[in-house]
C-alpha positions in Angstrom: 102.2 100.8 81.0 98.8 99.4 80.4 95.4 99.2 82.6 96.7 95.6 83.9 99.2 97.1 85.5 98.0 100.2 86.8 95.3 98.2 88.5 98.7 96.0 89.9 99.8 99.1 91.4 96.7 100.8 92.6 96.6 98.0 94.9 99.3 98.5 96.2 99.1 101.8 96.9 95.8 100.4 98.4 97.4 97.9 100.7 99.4 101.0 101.9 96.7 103.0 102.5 94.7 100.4 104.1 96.5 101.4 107.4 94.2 104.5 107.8 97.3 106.5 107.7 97.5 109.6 105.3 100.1 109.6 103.1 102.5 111.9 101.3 102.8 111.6 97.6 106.7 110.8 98.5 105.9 108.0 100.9 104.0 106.4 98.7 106.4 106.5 95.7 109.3 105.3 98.6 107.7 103.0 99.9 105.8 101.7 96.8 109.1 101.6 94.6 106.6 102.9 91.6 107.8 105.8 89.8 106.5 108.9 89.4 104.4 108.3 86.7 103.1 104.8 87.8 102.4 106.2 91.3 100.2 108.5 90.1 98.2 106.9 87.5 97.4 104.1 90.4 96.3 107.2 92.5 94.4 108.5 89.5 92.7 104.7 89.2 91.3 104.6 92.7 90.8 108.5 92.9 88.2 107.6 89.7 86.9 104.5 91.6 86.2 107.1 94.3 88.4 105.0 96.8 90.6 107.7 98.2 90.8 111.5 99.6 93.7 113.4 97.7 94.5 117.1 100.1 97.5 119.5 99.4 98.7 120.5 102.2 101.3 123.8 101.2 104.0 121.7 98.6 103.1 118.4 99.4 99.9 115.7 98.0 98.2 113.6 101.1 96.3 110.3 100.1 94.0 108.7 102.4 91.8 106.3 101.9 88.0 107.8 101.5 85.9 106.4 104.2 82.0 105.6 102.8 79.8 104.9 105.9 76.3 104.0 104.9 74.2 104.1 107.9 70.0 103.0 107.2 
């Protein structure tokens, strides 16, 4: 795995997300077809490009994307 294609996937994950739906962890990877491992360092790539919201709700990760409204 290499930063080429983690940035791939991230934007996938990013299409996904672009929806304005909040995901599960497990939807992503499902619906994605990453693994484990690549799902979460493309979450871990836009989570550092402050791009997304990750919550735990009790066992489960949510991902939505992080809404930035600049109003001036």
């Amino acid at each position: 795995m290499d930063k080429i294609t983690i940035g791939h996937d991230a934007g996938k994950i990013w299409l996904l997300l672009s929806n304005h739906k909040k995901w599960s962890c497990s939807d992503l990877k499902e619906k994605s077809g990453l693994k484990e491992r690549e799902l979460f360092a493309a979450i871990g790539w836009l989570a550092r490009e402050n791009k997304i919201e990750i919550v735990q709700e009790a066992d489960e990760l949510y991902v939505d994307l992080y809404v930035n409204v600049y109003i001036g």
